[in-house]
Each structure stands twice: as structure tokens, then as C-alpha cells.
C-alpha positions as CSV (number, residue, x, y, z in Angstrom):
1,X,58.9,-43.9,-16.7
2,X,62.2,-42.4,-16.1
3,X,64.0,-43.1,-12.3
4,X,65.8,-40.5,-10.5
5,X,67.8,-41.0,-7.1
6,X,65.2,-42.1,-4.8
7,X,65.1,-40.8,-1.0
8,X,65.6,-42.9,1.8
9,X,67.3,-41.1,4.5
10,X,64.7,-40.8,7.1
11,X,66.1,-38.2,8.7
12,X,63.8,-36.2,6.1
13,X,60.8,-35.6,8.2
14,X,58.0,-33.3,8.1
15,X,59.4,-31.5,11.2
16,X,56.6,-29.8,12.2
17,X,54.3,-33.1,12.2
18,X,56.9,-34.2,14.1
19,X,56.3,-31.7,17.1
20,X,52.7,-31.2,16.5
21,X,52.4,-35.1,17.2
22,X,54.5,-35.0,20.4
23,X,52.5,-32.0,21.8
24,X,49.3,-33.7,21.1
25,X,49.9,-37.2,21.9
26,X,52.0,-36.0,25.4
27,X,48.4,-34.1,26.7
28,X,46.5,-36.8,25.5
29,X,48.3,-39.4,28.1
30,X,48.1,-37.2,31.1
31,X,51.6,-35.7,31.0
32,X,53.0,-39.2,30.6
33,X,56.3,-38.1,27.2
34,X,55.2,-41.5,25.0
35,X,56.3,-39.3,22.4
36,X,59.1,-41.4,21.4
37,X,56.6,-44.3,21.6
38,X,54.3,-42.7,18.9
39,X,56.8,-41.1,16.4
40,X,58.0,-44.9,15.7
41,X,54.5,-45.8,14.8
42,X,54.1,-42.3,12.2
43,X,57.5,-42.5,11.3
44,X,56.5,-43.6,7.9
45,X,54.1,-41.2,7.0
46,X,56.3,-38.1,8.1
47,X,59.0,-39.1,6.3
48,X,56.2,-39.4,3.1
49,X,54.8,-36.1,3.6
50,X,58.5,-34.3,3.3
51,X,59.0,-36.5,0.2
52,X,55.5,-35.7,-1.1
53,X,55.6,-32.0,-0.4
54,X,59.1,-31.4,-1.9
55,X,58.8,-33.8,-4.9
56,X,55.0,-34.2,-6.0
57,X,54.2,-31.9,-8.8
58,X,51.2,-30.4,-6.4
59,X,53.2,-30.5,-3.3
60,X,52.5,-26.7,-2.8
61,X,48.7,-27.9,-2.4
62,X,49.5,-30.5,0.5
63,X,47.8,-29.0,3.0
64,X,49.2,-29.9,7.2
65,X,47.4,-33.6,7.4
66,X,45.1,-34.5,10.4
67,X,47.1,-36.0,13.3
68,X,45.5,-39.3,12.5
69,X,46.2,-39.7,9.2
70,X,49.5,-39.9,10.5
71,X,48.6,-43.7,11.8
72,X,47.6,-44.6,8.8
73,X,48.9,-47.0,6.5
74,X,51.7,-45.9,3.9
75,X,49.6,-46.5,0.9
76,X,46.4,-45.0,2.5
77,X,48.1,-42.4,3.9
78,X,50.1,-41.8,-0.1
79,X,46.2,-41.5,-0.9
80,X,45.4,-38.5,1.4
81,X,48.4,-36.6,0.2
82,X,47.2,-37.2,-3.6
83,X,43.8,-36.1,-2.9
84,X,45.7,-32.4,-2.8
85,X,45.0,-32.5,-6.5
86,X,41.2,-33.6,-7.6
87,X,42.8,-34.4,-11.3
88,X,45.6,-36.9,-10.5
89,X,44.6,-40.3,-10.9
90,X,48.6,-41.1,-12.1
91,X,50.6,-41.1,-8.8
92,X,50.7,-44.5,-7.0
93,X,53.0,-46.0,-4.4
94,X,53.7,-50.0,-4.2
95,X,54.7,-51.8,-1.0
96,X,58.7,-52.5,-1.7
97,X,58.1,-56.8,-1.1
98,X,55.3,-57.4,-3.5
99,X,55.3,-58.5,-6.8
100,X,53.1,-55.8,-8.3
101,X,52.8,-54.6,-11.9
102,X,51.9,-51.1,-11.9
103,X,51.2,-51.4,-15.6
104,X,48.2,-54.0,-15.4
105,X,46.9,-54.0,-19.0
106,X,43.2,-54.9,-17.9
107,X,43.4,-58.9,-17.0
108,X,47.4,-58.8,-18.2
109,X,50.3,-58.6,-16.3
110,X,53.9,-58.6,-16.7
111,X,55.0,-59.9,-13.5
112,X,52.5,-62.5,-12.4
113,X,50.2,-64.0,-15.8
114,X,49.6,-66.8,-18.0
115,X,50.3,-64.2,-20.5
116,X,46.7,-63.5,-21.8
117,X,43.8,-60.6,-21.7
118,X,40.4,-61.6,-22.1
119,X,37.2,-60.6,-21.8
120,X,34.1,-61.8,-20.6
121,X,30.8,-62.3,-23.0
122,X,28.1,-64.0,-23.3
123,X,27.7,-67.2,-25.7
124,X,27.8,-65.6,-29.4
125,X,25.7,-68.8,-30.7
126,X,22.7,-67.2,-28.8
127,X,21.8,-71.0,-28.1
128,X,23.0,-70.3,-24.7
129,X,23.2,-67.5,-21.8
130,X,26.9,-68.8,-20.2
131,X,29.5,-66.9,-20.2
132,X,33.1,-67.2,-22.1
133,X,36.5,-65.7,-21.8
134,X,36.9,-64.3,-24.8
135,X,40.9,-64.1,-25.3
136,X,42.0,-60.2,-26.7
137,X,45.8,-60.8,-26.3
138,X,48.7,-64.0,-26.4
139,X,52.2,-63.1,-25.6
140,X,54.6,-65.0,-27.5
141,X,56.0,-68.3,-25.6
142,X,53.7,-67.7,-23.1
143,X,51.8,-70.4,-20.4
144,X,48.5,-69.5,-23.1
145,X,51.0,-69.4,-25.8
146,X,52.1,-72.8,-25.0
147,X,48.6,-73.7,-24.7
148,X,47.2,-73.0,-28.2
149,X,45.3,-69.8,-27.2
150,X,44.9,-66.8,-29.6
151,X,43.1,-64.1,-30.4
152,X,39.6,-64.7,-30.9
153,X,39.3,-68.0,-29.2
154,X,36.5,-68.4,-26.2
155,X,37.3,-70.2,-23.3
156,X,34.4,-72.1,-21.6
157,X,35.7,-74.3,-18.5
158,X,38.4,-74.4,-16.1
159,X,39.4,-77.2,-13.9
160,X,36.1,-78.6,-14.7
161,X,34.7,-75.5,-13.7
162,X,32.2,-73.4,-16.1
163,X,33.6,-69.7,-16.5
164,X,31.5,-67.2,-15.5
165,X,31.9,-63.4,-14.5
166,X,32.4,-63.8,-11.3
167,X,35.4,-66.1,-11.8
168,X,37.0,-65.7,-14.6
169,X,39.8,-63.1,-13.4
170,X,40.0,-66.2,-10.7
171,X,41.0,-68.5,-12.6
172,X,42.7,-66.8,-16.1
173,X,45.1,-64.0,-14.5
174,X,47.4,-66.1,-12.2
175,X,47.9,-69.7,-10.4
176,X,48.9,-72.9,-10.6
177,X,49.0,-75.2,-13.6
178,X,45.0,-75.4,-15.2
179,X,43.0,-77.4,-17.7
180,X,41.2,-75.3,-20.1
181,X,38.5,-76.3,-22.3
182,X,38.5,-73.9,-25.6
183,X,37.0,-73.6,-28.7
184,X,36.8,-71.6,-31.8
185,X,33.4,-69.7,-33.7
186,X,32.5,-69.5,-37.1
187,X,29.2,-69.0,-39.3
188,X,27.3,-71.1,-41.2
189,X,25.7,-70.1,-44.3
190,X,22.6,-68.5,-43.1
191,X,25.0,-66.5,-41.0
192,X,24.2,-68.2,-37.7
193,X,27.4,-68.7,-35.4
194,X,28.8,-71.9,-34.4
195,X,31.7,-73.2,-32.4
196,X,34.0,-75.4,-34.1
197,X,35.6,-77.4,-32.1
198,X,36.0,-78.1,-28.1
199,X,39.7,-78.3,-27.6
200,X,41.1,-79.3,-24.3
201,X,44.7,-78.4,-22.6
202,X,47.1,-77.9,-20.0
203,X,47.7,-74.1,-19.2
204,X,50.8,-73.9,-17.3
205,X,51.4,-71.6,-13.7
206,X,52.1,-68.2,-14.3
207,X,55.4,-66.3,-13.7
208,X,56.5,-63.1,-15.6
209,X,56.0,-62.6,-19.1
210,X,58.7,-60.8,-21.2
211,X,56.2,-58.7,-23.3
212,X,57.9,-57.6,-26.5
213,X,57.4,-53.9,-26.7
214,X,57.6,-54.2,-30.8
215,X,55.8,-57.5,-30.9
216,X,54.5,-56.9,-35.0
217,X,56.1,-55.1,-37.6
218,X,55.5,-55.5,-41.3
219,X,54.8,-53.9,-45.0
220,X,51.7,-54.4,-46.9
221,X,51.7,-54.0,-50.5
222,X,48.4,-52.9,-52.2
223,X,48.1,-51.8,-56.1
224,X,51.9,-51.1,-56.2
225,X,51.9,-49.4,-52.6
226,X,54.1,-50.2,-50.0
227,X,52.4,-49.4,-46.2
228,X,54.4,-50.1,-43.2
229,X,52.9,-51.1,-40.3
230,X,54.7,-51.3,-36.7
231,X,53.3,-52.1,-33.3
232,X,54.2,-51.0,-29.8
233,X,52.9,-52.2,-26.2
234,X,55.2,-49.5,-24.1
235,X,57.7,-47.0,-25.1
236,X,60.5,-48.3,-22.8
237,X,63.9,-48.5,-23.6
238,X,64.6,-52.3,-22.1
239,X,61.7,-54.3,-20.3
240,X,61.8,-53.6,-16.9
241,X,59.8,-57.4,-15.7
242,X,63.4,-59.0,-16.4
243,X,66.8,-57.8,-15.8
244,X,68.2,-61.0,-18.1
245,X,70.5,-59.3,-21.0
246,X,70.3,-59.8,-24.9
247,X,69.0,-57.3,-27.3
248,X,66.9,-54.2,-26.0
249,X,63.5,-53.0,-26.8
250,X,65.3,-49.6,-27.9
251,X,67.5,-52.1,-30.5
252,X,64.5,-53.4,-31.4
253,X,63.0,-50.5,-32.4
254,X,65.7,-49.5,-34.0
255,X,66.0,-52.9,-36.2
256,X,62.7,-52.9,-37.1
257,X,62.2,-49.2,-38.0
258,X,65.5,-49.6,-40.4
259,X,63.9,-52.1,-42.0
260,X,60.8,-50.1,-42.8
261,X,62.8,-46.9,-44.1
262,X,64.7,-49.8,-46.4
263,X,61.1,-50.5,-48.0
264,X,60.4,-47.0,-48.6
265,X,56.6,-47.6,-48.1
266,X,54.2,-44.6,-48.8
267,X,52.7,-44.9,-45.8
268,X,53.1,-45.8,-42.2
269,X,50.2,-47.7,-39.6
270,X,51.6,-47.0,-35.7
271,X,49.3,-49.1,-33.8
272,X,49.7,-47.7,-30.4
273,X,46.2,-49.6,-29.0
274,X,47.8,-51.2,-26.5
275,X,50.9,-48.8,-25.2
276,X,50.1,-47.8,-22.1
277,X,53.3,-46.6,-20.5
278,X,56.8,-45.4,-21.8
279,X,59.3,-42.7,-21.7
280,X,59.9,-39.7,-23.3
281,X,63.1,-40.4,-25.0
282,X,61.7,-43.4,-26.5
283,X,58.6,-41.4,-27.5
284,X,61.2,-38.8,-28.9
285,X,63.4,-41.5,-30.8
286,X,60.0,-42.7,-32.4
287,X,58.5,-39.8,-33.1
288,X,62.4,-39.0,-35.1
289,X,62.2,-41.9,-37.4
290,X,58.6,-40.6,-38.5
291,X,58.5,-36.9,-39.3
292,X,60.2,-35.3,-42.5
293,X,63.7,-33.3,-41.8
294,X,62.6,-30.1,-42.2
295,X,60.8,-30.1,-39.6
296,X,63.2,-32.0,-36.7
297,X,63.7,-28.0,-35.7
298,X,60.0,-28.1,-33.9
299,X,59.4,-28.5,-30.4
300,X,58.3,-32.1,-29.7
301,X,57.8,-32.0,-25.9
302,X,58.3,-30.3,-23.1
303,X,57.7,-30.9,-19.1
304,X,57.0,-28.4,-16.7
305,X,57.9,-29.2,-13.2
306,X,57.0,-27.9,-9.8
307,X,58.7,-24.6,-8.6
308,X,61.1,-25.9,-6.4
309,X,62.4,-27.8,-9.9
310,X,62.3,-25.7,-12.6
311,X,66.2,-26.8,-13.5
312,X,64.5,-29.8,-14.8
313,X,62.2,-28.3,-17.2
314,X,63.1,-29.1,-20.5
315,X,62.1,-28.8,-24.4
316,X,62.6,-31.8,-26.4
317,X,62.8,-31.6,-30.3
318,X,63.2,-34.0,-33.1
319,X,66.6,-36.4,-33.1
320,X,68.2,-34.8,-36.3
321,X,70.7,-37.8,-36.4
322,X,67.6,-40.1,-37.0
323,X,67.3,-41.1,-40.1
324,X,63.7,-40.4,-41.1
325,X,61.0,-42.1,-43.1
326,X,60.4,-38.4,-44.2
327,X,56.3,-38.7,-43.8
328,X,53.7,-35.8,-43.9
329,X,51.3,-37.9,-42.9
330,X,50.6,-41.0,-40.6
331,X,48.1,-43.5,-39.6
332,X,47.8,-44.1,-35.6
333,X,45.1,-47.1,-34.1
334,X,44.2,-46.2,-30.2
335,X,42.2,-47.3,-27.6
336,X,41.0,-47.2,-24.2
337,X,44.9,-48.8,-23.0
338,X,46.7,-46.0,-24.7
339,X,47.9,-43.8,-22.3
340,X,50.9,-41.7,-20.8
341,X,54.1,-41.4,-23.9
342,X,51.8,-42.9,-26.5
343,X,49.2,-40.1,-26.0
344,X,52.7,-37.8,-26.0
345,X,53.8,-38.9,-29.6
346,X,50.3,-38.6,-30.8
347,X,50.1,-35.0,-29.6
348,X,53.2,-34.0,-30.6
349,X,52.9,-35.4,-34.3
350,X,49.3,-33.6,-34.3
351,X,51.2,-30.5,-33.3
352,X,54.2,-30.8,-35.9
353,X,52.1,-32.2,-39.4
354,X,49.0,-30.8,-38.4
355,X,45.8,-32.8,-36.7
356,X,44.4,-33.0,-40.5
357,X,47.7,-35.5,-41.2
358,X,47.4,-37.3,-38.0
359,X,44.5,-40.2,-38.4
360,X,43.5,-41.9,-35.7
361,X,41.4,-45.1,-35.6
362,X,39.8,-47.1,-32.9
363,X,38.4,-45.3,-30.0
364,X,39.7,-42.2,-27.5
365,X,43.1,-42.6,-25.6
366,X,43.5,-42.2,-21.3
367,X,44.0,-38.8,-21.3
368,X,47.3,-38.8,-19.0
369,X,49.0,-35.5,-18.8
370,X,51.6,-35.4,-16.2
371,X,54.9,-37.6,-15.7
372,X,54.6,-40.4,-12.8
373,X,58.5,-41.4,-11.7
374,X,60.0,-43.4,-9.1
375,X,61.5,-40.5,-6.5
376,X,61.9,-42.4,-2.6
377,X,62.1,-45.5,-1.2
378,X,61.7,-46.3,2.6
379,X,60.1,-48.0,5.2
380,X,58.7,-50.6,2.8
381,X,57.5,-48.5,0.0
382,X,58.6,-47.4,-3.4
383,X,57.1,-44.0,-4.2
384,X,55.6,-43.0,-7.9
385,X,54.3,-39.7,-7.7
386,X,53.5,-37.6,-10.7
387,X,56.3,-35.0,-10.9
388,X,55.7,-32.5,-14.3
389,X,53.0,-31.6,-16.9
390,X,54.5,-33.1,-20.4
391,X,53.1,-31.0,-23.2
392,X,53.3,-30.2,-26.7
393,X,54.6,-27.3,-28.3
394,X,51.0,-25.4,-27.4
395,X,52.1,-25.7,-23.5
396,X,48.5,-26.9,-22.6
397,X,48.9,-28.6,-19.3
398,X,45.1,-29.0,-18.9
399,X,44.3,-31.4,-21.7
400,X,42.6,-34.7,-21.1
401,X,42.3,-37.8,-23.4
402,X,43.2,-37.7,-27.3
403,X,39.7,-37.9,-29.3
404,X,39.8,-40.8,-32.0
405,X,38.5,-40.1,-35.1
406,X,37.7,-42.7,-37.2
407,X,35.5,-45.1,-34.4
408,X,36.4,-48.8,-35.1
409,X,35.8,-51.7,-31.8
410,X,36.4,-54.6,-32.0
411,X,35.2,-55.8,-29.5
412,X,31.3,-55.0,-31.1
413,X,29.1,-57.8,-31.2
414,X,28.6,-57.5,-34.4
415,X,32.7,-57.8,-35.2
416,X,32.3,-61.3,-33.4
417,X,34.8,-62.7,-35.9
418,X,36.8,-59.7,-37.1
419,X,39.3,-59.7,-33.7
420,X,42.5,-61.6,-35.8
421,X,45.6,-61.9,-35.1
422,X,47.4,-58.2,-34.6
423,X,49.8,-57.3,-37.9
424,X,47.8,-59.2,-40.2
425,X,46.0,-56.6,-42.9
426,X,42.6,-58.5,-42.7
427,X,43.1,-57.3,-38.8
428,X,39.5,-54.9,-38.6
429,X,41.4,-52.0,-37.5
430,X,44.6,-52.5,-39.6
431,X,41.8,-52.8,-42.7
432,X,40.2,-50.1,-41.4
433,X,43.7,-48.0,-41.5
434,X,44.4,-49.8,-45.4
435,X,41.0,-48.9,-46.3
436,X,41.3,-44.9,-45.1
437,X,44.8,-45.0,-47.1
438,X,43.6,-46.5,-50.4
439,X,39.9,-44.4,-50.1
């Protein structure tokens, strides 16, 4: 998400709001001017709507809002002037004092978590109907680091407290320090399931989690065959839950894509499952390292912004100066969190090697075809709106999510033990991507 100037001066009010307030509201107390009186109580939401209607991508549609509306709340009121387009379910605003993550990852957070996603299922030894958390996710160092969670393992009590559904995104998002009871499955010979063990430990309090945005990266070798395999959870450039300084997630990148081209591997695995938010530039700087020379000429993106900012419309192509892995063809695992630049790079690569070389595993992406970005602060709130269509070369603007297809979940009950640790080649949709290479 890229950040412009933001807008504060609130001297940008919807004028005529303004005076249509102050007409209405002066008849409506008997020739008594509290006009004064009620512009400080719909100051927020005027200044909005000139914001909204001179920045939003479909401010054009924003249609003169109901005098109420006008009393609204901000966020509420951000809601009306969104509903101008029946598609956009991008643009948000936050209140400027919270701690909010406006890239929740279903149960995960970067701001306020232990530092986990989970899940909730029912017992997978069928000898009872309770309910576990079924942990999807660990970051690195984190309070369920620290606490000996992993992928795969089923969490069954809290604070003496059995987990159900009702209270598991209680207990297992955010809070104070917790005891956990946990335990791993396996199968017995007749192919029953069976916990393992019942571990107990402390889970510390939350706080922010430093996701790494290139947490796995590796090369598996197979008859002779290098494949390269690299995983991103945004496409940002430096993470933006911590300001603290030290190497950034562009670097990263950068490392850890070096050190792939130095292997030379056949092949490459982008698993892109769990990137649900990034920047074009990154996207871009990617999508250079991947795709052979002779074809950094193409078009990789472009945006299309509203007509009172068609200066900032721009086409993006390859990064010649990137040295590439020079592939014609590449493997990418999605999901249901892929969304926004992931879903970019995917379409651009299907536009520049052709959909036949792009092959997708796991299941169908978001579907997010516009740019959200950070264009006004005041009175409390931080404003998000989307503000362009980002399309390929094709200039489709009305395209929805990106159709997986090679269908692989994981989460199946009948995968119960296949959800291992992520960059591992037994990892089911990592084998899945092996077995589609060495077919």
C-alpha cells in the first residue's frame, strides 16, 4: 500500500453541505442561527465527503448525502460514501488512536497477537464431539513460538477452560499471559487417529508480531533437479507493525532471491497462500527476478486512476537491471488470503509467459482489483480509500478473483496430518507443486 500526502486542512469542506445544513437546521429551530452549533457536530463528515469525492476512485458516483448522514459517525458515515460503488469491498478508514491491523490474516494479527492462526474443528479421534484450535500459522519468536506451538498442533483448554467455537477467538487472538493445554495426533496402524501427548504451557501476552515477509526460502533437489522454492506473507518493502531499523523485507528479498539464481534450479515454487497485501514496486521487483530477459520489454502493470488524476496513471514493466532466474515457467500455491499485489504478479506473469506456464495450486485467490492507499488524516481518522484499477497488460479493470488450478486444501479432513511445517517438500501443497514438476 503505497502513502501519499494525506489531507488534513479542514478548511476542505463539501461547501455546499455546508450551506445546505445551515438552511435546514436554521428553519428547523424556529429562526433561531444554531448553525454554527451544528456545523461543529458534521464537521467531520464534510470535510470526508470533499476528500472522498476528489480522491476515491468512484468519487464521481458520490451522490449529495442525506442531511443526517451528516451526524453520523466517521467510520459509518466513510461506509455511506463507499456504498457509491456496489463492487468495492477494499476501501476502509481506521479511527487515528486505535491499534488496528487492517491486514487481519483471519485470527492473526500484526499489531495485537500471540502470533498464531488457528482454526476451529472438531476432535479428529471421532472419540469425541469437543472442539480444538487447530493451529494453521507460528511466527517466529513469537508468545506461541515461545510456547511450543506449530503447525498442526490442536489446542484443547485455556486457563482451565475447554475451547470451544464460541471462545476460541476469545481466548487465542489477544490478552494477557494464558496456560494452554496442547497436544499432537497421529495414527495407529489400523489408521485410527490418536493424540500423542497432552502438553501443558505458558502462552505469553500479546504485543506486535514482526512477521517476516520472506519467512521460508529453500532448494529441493530431486533426480539431479534443483527447484527453488520461496515464500511471501506481503509484498512490502519494510514491515510497517515496527519502525525499529535493521535489514528490510526489500533486502531480504533481495538476499534470498540471489541465492536461488546462485543454485540455478530448474524450477521455481512462489508460495503466495498467505500474501494478502503489498505494493506494486515490490510486486514489480519480484516479478523481475522471475521472468526471462527477453521479455522485461512487456507491460507488467498498469493503474488507471479517476479523471481528476490521470497524471498518475502509469505502466509498469519488467526491472531490466534485475538479474533474472530466466524462467518460462513457474509454480504459484494460493489460497483464500491471497489478495491485492499477490493476485497482481500472478496476473501479470499469466499475461507475460502465457496462463499454460503459470500453475497454480491450492484454491482461488480474493479477487482485489483496485489500489486502497492512505490519502487524509483528520478529526481522528486515517482514510484508505481505493484510488485506481491495477491491471495487466489486457487493461481489464472488471476482473474478480484468480481461478486456481490444481485444487489442493489442506485444511480437508481427510489431510488431518498433511498440514507440516511451510518450506518443507513433504509440505501437501509444496508436494503437490514437486509432484506437478517431476509428473
Amino acid at each position: 500500500m503505497n502513502k501519499i500526502e494525506g489531507i488534513s486542512d479542514s478548511s476542505h469542506w463539501g461547501s455546499t453541505a455546508v450551506l445546505m445544513l445551515s438552511v435546514m437546521l436554521l428553519f428547523a429551530c424556529k429562526g433561531k442561527d444554531r448553525s454554527n452549533e451544528f456545523e461543529e457536530l458534521t464537521i467531520h463528515n464534510t470535510w470526508m465527503y470533499s476528500v472522498m469525492k476528489d480522491k476515491y476512485l468512484w468519487g464521481d458516483k458520490i451522490a449529495e448525502q442525506n442531511y443526517k448522514y451528516y451526524f453520523y459517525t466517521s467510520t459509518k458515515f466513510f461506509s455511506a460514501l463507499t456504498n457509491a460503488e456496489s463492487t468495492d469491498s477494499w476501501s476502509y478508514c481506521l479511527v487515528d488512536s486505535a491499534v488496528s491491523d487492517p491486514h487481519v490474516r483471519n485470527n492473526f494479527n500484526h499489531f495485537n497477537s500471540y502470533g498464531m492462526d488457528f482454526s476451529v474443528v472438531t476432535d479428529p479421534t471421532k472419540t469425541t464431539s469437543r472442539s480444538f484450535a487447530r493451529v494453521t500459522y507460528v511466527v517466529d519468536d513469537s508468545p506461541a513460538d515461545q510456547a511450543g506451538l506449530s503447525r498442526n498442533t490442536f489446542i484443547s483448554y485455556v486457563d482451565d477452560t475447554r475451547i470451544t467455537t464460541s471462545n476460541a477467538t476469545k481466548y487465542l487472538v489477544n490478552g494477557d499471559s494464558r496456560k494452554i493445554l496442547y497436544h499432537h495426533l497421529d495414527t495407529l496402524e489400523t489408521g485410527e487417529y490418536v493424540w500423542t501427548d497432552t502438553i501443558e504451557m505458558d502462552l505469553n501476552a500479546s504485543g506486535k508480531v514482526v512477521e517476516p515477509a520472506f519467512p521460508y526460502a529453500t532448494i529441493a533437489e530431486y533426480q539431479g533437479t534443483k527447484v527453488a522454492y520461496l515464500m511471501s506473507t506481503r509484498l512490502v518493502p519494510y514491515p510497517d507493525e515496527s519502525m525499529e531499523s535493521g535489514t528490510t523485507f526489500q533486502d531480504d528479498m533481495d538476499s534470498k532471491m540471489q541465492t536461488i539464481i546462485a543454485e540455478k534450479p530448474q524450477d521455481l515454487i512462489l508460495d503466495l497462500r498467505l500474501c494478502n497485501y503489498g505494493t506494486i514496486e515490490m510486486a514489480q521487483r519480484l516479478a523481475s527476478y522471475i521472468v526471462p530477459t527477453e521479455l522485461k520489454d512487456k507491460v507488467f502493470l498498469k493503474t488507471i486512476w479517476n479523471s481528476r488524476y490521470t497524471a498518475n496513471n502509469k505502466t509498469y514493466t519488467y526491472d531490466k537491471s534485475i538479474q533474472s532466474l530466466e524462467l518460462s515457467r513457474i509454480y504459484i500455491i494460493m489460497g483464500t488470503h491471497t489478495q491485492g499485489a499477490a493476485e497482481w504478479l500472478i496476473r501479470a506473469l499469466q499475461q507475460t509467459l502465457g496462463t499454460e506456464n503459470v500453475i497454480t495450486i491450492g484454491s482461488n485467490s480474493e479477487g482485489q482489483n483496485v489500489m486502497t492507499q492512505f490519502v487524509a488524516a483528520g478529526y481522528g481518522h486515517r482514510l484508505y480509500p481505493a484510488v485506481c484499477y491495477v491491471t495487466d497488460a489486457s487493461d481489464v479493470t472488471s476482473y474478480s478473483e484468480v481461478t486456481v488450478g490444481n485444487s489442493v486444501s489442506e485444511s480437508s479432513t481427510g489431510n488431518w496430518l498433511e498440514m507440516k511445517d511451510f518450506g518443507i517438500p513433504s509440505e501437501l501443497l509444496f508436494a503437490t507443486a514437486l509432484s506437478l514438476i517431476f509428473e
